[in-house]
C-alpha positions in Angstrom: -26.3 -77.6 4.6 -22.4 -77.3 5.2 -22.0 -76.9 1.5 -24.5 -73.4 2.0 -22.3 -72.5 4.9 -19.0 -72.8 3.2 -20.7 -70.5 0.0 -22.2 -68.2 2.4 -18.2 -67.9 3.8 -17.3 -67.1 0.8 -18.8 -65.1 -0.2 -19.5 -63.1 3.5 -15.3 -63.0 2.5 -15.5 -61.5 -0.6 -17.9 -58.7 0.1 -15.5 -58.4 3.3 -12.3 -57.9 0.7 -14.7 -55.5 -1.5 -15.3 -53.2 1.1 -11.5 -53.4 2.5 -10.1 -52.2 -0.6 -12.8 -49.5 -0.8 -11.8 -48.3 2.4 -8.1 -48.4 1.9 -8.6 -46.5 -1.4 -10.2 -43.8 0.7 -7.9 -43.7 3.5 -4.6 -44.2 1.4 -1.4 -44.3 4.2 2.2 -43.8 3.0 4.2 -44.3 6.6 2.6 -42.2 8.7 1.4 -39.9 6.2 -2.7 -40.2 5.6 -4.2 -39.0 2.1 -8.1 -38.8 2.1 -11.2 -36.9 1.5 -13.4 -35.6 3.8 -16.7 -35.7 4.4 -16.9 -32.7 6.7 -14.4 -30.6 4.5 -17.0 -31.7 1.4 -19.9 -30.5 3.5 -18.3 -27.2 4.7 -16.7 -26.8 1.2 -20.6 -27.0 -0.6 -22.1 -24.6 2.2 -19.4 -22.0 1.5 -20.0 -22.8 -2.4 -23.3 -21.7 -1.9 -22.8 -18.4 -0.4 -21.5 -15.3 -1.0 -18.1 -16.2 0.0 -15.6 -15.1 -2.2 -11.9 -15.3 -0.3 -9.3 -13.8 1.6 -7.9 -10.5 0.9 -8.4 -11.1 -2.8 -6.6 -14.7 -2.1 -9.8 -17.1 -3.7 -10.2 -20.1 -1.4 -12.7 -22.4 -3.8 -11.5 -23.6 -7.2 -11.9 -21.7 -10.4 -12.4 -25.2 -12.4 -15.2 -26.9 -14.0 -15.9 -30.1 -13.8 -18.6 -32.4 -13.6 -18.6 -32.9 -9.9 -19.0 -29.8 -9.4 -21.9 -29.2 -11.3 -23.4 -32.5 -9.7 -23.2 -30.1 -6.5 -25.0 -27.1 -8.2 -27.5 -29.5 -9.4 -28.1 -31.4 -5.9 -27.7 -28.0 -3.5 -28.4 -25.3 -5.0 -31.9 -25.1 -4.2 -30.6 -24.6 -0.9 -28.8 -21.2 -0.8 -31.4 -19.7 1.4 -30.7 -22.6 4.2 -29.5 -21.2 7.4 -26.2 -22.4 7.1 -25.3 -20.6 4.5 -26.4 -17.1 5.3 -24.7 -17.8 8.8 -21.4 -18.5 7.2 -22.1 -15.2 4.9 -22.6 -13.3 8.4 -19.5 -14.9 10.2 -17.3 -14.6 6.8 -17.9 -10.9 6.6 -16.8 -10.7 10.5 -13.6 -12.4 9.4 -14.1 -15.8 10.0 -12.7 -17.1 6.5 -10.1 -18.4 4.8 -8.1 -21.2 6.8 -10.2 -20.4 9.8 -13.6 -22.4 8.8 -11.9 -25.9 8.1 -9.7 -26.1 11.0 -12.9 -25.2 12.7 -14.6 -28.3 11.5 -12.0 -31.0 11.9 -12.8 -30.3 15.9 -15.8 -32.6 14.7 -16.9 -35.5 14.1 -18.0 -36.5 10.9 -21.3 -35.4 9.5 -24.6 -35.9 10.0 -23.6 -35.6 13.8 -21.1 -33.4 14.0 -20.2 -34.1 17.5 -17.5 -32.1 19.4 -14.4 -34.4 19.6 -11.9 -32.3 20.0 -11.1 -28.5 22.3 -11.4 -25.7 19.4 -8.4 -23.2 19.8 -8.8 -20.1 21.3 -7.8 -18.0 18.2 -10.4 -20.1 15.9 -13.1 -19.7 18.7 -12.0 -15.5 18.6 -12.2 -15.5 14.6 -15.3 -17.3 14.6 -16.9 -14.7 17.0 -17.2 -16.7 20.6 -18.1 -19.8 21.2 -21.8 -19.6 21.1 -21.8 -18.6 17.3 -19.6 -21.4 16.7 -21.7 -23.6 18.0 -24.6 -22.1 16.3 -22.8 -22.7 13.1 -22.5 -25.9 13.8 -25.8 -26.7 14.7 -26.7 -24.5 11.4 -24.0 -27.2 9.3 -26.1 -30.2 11.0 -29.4 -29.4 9.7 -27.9 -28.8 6.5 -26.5 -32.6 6.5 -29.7 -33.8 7.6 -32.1 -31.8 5.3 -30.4 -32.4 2.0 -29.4 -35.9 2.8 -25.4 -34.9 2.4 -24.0 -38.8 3.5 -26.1 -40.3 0.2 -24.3 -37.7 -1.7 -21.2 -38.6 -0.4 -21.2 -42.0 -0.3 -22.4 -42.2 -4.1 -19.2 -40.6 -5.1 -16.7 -42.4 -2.8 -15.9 -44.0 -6.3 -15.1 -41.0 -7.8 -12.8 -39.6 -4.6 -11.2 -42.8 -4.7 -9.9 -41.8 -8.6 -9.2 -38.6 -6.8 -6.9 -40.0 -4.5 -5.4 -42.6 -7.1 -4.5 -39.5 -8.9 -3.3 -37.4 -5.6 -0.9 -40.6 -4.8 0.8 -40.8 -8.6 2.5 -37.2 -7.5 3.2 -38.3 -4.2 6.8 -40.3 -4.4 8.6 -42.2 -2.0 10.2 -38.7 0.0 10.0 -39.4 3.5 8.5 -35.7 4.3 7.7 -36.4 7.5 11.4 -36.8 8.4 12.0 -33.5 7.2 9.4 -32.0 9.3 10.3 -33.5 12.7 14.1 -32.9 11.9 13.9 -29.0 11.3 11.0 -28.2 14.1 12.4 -30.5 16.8 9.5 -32.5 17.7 7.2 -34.5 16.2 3.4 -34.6 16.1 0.2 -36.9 16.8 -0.8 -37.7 13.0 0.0 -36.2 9.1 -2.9 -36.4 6.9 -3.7 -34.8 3.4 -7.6 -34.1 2.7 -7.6 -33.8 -1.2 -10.9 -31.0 -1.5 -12.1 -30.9 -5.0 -13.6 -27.7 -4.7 -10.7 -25.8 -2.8 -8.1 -23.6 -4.6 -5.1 -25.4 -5.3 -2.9 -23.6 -2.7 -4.6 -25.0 0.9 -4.7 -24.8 4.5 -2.4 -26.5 7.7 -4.4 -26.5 10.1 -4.0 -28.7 13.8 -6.4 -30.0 15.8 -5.0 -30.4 19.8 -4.7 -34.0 20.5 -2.7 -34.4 23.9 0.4 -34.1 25.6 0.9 -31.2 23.8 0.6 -33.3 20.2 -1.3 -32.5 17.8 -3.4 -34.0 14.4 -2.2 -31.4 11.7 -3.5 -31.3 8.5 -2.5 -30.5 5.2 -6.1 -29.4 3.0 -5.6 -29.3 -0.5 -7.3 -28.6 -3.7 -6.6 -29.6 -7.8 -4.1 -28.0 -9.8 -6.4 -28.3 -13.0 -9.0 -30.5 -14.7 -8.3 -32.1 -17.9 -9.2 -35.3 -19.9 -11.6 -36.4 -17.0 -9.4 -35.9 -14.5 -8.3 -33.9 -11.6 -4.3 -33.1 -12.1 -1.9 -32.2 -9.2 1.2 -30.9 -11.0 4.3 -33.2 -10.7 6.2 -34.1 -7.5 8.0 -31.0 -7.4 5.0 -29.1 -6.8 3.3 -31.8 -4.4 6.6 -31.4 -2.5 6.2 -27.7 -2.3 2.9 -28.2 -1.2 3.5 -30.7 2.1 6.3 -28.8 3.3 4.4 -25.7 2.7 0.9 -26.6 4.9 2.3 -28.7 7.3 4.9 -25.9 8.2 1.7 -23.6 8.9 0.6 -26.0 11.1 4.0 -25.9 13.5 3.9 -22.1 13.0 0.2 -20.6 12.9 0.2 -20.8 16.4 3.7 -19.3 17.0 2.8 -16.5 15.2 -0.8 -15.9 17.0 1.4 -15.6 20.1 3.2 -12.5 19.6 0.4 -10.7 18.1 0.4 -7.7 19.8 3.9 -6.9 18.9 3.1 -8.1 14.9 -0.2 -6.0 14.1 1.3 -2.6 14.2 4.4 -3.9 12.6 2.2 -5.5 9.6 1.0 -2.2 9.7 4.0 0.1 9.0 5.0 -2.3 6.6 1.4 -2.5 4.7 0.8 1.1 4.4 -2.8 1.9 4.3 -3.6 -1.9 4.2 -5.5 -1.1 7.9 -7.8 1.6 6.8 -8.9 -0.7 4.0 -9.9 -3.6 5.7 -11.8 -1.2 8.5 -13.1 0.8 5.2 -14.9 -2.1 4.1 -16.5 -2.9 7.6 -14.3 -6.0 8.4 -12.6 -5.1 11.5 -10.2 -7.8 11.2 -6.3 -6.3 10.2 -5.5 -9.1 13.0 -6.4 -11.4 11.1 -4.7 -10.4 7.7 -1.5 -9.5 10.1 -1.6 -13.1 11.1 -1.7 -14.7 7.9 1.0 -12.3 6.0 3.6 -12.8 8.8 2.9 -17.2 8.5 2.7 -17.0 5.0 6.0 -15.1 5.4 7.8 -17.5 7.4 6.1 -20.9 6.0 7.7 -19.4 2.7 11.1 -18.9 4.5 10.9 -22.5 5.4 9.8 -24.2 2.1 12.7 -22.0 0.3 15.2 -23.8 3.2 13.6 -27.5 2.6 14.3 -27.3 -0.8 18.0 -25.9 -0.2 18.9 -28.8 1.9 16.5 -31.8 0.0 16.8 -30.8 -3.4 20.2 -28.7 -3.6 21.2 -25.0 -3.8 19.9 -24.1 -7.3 16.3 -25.6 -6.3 16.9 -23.6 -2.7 17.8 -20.0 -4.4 15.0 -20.5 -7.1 12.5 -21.5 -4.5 13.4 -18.1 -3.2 13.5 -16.0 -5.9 10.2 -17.3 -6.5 9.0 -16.7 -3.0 10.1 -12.8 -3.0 8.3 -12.4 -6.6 5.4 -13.5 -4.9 4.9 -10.7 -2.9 6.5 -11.6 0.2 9.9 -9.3 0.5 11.1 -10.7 3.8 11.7 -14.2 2.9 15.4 -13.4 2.5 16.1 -12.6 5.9 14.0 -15.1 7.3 15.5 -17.7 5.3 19.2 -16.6 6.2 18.1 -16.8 9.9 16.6 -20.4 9.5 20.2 -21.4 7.9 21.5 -20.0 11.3 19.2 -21.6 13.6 19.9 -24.9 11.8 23.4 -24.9 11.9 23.1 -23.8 15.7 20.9 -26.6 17.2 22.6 -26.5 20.3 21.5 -23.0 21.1 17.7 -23.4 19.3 16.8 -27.0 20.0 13.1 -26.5 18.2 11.9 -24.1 16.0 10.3 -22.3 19.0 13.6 -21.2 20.6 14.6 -19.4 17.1 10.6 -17.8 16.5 11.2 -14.1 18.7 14.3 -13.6 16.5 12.0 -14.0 13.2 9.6 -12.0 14.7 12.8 -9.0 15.6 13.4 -9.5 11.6 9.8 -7.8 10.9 10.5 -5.3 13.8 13.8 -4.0 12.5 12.0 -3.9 9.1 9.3 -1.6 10.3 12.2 0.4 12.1 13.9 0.4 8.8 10.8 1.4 6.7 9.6 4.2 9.0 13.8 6.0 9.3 13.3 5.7 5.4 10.0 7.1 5.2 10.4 10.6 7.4 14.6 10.3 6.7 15.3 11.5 9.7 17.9 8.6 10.8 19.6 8.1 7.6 22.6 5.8 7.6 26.4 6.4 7.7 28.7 5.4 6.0 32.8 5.6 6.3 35.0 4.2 3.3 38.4 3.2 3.9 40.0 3.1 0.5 43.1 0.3 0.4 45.9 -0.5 -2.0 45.6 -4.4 -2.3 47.4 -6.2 0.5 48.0 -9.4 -1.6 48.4 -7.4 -5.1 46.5 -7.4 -7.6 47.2 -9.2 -10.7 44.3 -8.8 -12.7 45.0 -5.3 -13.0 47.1 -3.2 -15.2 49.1 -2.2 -12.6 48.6 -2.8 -8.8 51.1 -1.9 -6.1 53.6 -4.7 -4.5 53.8 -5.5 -0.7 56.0 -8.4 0.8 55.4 -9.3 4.6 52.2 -8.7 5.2 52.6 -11.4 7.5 55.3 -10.9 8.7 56.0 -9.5 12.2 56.3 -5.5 11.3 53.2 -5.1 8.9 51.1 -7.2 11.3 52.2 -4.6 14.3 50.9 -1.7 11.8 47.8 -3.5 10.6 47.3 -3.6 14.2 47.7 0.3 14.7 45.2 0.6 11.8 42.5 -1.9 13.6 42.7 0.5 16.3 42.1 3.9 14.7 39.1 1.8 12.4 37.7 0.4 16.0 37.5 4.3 16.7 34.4 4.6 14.2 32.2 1.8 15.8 30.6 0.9 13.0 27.6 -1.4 12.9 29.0 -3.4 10.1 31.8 -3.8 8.3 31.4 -4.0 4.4 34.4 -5.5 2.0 35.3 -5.8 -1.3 33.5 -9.6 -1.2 31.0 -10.5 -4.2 27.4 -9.4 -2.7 26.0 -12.9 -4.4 28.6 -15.2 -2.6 27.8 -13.5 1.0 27.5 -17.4 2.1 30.7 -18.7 1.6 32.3 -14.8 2.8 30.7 -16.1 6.3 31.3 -19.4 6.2 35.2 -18.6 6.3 34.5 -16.0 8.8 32.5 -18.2 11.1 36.0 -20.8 11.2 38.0 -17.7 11.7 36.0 -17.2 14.8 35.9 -20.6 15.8 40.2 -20.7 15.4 39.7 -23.3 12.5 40.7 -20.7 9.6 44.1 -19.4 8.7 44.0 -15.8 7.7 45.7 -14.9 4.2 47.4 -11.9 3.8 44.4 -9.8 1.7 42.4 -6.9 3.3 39.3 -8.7 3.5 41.2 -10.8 6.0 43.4 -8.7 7.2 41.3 -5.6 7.8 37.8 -7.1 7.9 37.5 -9.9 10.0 40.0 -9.4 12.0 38.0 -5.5 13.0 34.7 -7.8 12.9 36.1 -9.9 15.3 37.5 -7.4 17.7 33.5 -5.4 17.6 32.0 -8.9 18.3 30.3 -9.2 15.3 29.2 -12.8 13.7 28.7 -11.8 10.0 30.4 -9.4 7.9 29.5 -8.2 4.4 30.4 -8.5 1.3 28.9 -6.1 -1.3 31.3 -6.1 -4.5 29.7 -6.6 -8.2 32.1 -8.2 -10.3 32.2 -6.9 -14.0 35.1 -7.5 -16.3 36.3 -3.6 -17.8 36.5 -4.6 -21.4 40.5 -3.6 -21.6 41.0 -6.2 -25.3 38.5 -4.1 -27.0 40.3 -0.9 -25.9 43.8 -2.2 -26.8 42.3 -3.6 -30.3 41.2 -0.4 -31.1 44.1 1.8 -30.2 46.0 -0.6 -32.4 44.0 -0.5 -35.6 43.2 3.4 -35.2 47.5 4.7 -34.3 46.7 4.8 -30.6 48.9 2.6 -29.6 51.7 4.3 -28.3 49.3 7.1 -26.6 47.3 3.6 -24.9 51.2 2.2 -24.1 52.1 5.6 -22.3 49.3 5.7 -20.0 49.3 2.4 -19.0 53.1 3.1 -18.1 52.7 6.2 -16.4 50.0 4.1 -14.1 52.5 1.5 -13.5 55.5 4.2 -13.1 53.2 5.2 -10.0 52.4 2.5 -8.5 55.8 1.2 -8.7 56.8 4.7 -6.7 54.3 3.9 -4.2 55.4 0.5 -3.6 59.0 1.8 -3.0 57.6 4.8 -0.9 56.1 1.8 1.5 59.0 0.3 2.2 60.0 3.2 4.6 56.0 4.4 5.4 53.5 2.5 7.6 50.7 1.1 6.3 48.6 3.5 8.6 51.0 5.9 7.3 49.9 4.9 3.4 46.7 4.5 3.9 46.1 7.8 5.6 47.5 9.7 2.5 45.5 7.4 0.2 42.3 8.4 1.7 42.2 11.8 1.1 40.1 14.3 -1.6 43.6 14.6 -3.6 43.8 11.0 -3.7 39.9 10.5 -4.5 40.2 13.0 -7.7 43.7 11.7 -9.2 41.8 7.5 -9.0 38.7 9.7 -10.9 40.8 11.4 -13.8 42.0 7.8 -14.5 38.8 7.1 -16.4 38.5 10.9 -17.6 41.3 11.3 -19.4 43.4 9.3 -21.9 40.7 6.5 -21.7 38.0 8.6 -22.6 39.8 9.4 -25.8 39.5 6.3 -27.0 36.9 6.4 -29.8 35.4 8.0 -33.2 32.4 8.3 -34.6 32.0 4.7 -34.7 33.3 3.3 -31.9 33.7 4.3 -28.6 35.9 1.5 -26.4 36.7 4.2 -24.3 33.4 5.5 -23.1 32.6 1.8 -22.8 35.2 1.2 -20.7 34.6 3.9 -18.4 31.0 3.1 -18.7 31.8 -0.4 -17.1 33.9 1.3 -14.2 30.8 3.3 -13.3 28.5 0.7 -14.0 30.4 -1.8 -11.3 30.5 1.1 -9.0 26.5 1.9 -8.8 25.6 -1.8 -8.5 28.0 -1.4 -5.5 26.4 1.4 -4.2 23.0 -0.5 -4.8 24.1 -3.4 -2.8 25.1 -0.7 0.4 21.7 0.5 0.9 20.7 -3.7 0.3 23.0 -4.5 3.4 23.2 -1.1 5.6 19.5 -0.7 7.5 18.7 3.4 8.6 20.6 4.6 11.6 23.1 2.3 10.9 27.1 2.9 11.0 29.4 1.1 8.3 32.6 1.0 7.2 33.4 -0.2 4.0 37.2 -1.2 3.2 37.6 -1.8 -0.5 40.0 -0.6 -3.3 40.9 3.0 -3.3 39.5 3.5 -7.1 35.9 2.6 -5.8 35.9 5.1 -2.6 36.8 7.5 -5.3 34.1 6.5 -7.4 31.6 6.0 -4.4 31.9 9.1 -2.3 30.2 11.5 -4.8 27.4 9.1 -5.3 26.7 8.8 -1.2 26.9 12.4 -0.8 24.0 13.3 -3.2 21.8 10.8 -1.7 19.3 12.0 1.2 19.3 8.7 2.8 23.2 7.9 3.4 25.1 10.4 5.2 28.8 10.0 4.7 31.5 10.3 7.4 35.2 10.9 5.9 37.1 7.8 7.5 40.5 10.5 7.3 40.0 12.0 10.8 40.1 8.7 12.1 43.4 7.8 10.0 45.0 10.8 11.2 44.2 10.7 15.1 47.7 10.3 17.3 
């Protein structure tokens, strides 16, 4: 009789074991990160199979694969298309309950055929799904369904099969500690992390959050397959399962955010989505809300994904992450992003991602400001350029003129007598002759200039531009310069081999003749003194004959260095000009201090524009 007892130990053990592993392969934990399918996100995902359903804004929520689970679903539901579950989720789709909305809906719930209320719905699900009452008729509707096509058996016959699933989901996974990243950048952490890996959803997904207490919350990253191949699901390589966490849990922290200052978002969605409203009403979905919500998250989780990668992966990954995000669709991930760099290097002033959310939601704002001015031009920008010999010289160029002292005690007393006739302007920001593409580091310097931890050298982007940044208050300046090397060999190799050499020789002389004179002639003028004669139309039109002239001539029928040259000189000047109406927003002021050459080149290029008004930076020069 023992010898029964110990078998039937045994063996109770064994089955014991069985059904542990089972278990564990269905609720698969990495720290505090839970990866699992869902029986009430596989019931809600079959009911919206079956009905008319077909996404969000064009944005498909179900997946466009075939594979033999889902025709196992097709085979075992279909017959029920007609159930009233179905046509009630048709009805409450059409009203603009859809999209993330229905599954966050359900995780209130317990798990199916019950489907008891376990936890408070929000107030923005129980809005989209129409009131209470018709959520709870859903629900009801989603009960019967369990019950009359005996959903559990379904389920529970292919925990096998979601256990591959998640075998699969967890290859792609790695050892990254993502909730780390989460908790660090928001500032608090939550209740509980878990991935529910939906076969039959898209392979984008949700982030929803369920209220737990004490302000914690279960959030929820709900994702779908990448493909279907070889008898398997796939879910692209760690790179994109990284994209993906970061992504859905960050809608999860900011959703809600976002819900909050609705009433200043829609009509800003809506100067910035022209005719987008009348749409959506058009096609009797009174829901723009809705769509406002999602494009402002989707926005700002795409902000935050482009920053994760920056600071995980590196600054390559970062700006590509970026780049891809703006292709997308989704033009003010920029700005976004370049505030989240902000509020993460000021943590003392924004201690969680709250604190820094109104000034992501001023970034849309000034955008729809910015759109509208552009649209009806009547608040074009302004724009003032002071055109400068270089401070520090200039020895890539052919000739440049020569300056000692610039530190010294009697050109700091005149820089400072030009600071006060520029301060005269009031511009809004102050552009330099900076590379637009390394605006980072530009403000990186300029931030320990501010902070006394950066000593100034004696160039006019120092000199002239932070120091004026400084005394207006500002905390970024600009830099919008676009390097491109003016093919000079080419031009020299050519005079050489065609008897232009001593013509090439003379002019470069002539040039270097003057800016010798004008280096002597500053040894007895101020630098206000200079730089008020520089900029001046006289001035402007001698820097323009430089390229029209002797250059020009360079060339025969074959080839035409010269054209090319001065080709290059324009060409660096209109990418400049393109980067100005990047950086300057409508009804903005801006000085921009860079080499007298480009002012030359710029001003007849701002002046045939409608939406740039320029102001001649002269009359300030020339005030006493």
């Amino acid at each position: 009789m023992v010898r029964y007892r110990f078998l039937l130990f045994v063996l109770l053990l064994f089955i014991f074991q069985v059904g542990l592993n089972a278990s564990a392969l269905e609720n698969n934990s990495t720290g505090r990160m839970t990866v699992k399918v869902d029986p009430r996100i596989e019931l809600l995902s079959v009911v919206m199979y079956l009905s008319d359903y077909t996404g969000f804004n064009g944005q498909p929520v179900l997946t466009r694969f075939d594979f033999p689970y889902k025709q196992e679903v097709i085979q075992q539901f279909s017959q029920y298309r007609n159930h009233p579950a179905v046509k009630m989720f048709d009805k409450m789709s059409a009203e603009g309950f859809w999209y993330g909305q229905p599954p966050e809906a359900i995780l209130s719930y317990s798990e199916p055929p019950e489907l008891k209320q376990i936890r408070p719905v929000s107030e923005f699900i129980i809005e989209r799904a129409g009131g209470m009452a018709q959520l709870e008729m859903f629900i009801d509707s989603l009960r019967d369904f369990a019950r009359d096509t005996d959903f559990m058996t379904f389920f529970r016959a292919h925990e096998a099969q979601y256990n591959e699933i998640l075998a699969d989901y967890r290859a792609v996974m790695g050892s990254h500690d993502y909730i780390h990243d989460l908790e660090e950048f928001y500032g608090y952490p939550q209740n509980s992390y878990t991935i529910i890996v939906a076969p039959f959803f898209h392979p984008g997904g949700f982030g929803p959050r369920i209220a737990y207490e004490d302000d914690k919350y279960d959030i929820y990253n709900l994702c779908g397959p990448w493909g279907y191949s070889n008898g398997k699901f796939t879910f692209g390589d760690e790179n994109n399962f990284r994209r993906l966490v970061w992504h859905e849990f960050s809608h999860s922290y900011i959703n809600h955010l976002t819900e909050q200052y609705m009433d200043r978002l829609s009509p800003v969605v809506d100067a910035l989505n022209p005719g987008m409203k009348e749409k959506i009403l058009s096609s009797g979905k009174a829901t723009f809300d809705v769509y406002a919500h999602e494009w402002v998250s989707e926005h700002i989780v795409r902000a935050v994904t482009a920053y994760f990668a920056y600071t995980v992966l590196g600054e390559k990954v970062g700006n590509d992450t970026l780049e891809r995000e703006i292709k997308s669709g989704y033009p003010y991930v920029e700005k976004l992003y370049l505030k989240l760099k902000e509020y993460e290097s000021s943590r003392e002033k924004y201690p969680a991602f709250p604190a820094i959310f109104p000034e992501l939601v001023s970034i849309f704002e000034q955008a729809a400001l910015s759109v509208q001015s552009k649209a009806d031009n009547r608040n074009p920008a302004s724009i003032a350029i002071l055109g400068v010999f270089h401070f520090a010289g200039s020895p890539g160029d052919a000739a440049s003129m020569k300056v000692d002292g610039m530190l010294g005690e009697r050109r700091q007393k005149e820089i400072e007598e030009v600071l006060v006739r520029l301060e005269k302007y009031k511009p809004d920001k102050i552009l330099v002759e900076y590379p637009y593409n390394e605006n980072e580091q530009l403000n990186k310097d300029y931030r320990k200039f501010l902070d006394g931890d950066f000593e100034l050298a004696a160039n006019e982007i120092h000199q002239l531009g932070f120091r004026l940044a400084e005394r207006l208050g500002y905390k970024k300046i600009y830099g919008v310069d676009h390097r491109l090397d003016l093919p000079f060999e080419r031009l020299q190799a050519f005079a050489e081999t065609h008897g232009q050499k001593e013509k090439l020789d003379k002019y470069i002389a002539d040039v270097q003749a003057f800016a010798a004179k004008e280096s002597k002639g500053l040894e007895t003028l101020t630098i206000l003194d200079c730089l008020t004669k520089m900029n001046t139309d006289e001035s402007d039109r001698w820097n323009r004959s430089m390229y029209l002239g002797t250059i020009l001539e360079m060339g025969d029928e074959e080839s035409n260095p010269g054209v090319e040259f001065t080709e290059t000189w324009y060409k660096r000047n209109l990418y400049i000009l393109a980067n100005i109406m990047k950086t300057v927003e409508p009804g903005e002021r801006a000085l921009l201090i860079m080499g007298s050459g480009h002012r030359a080149m710029l001003i007849p290029f701002i002046k045939d524009k409608n939406d740039l008004r320029y102001d001649e930076i002269h009359d300030y020069l020339k005030e006493r």
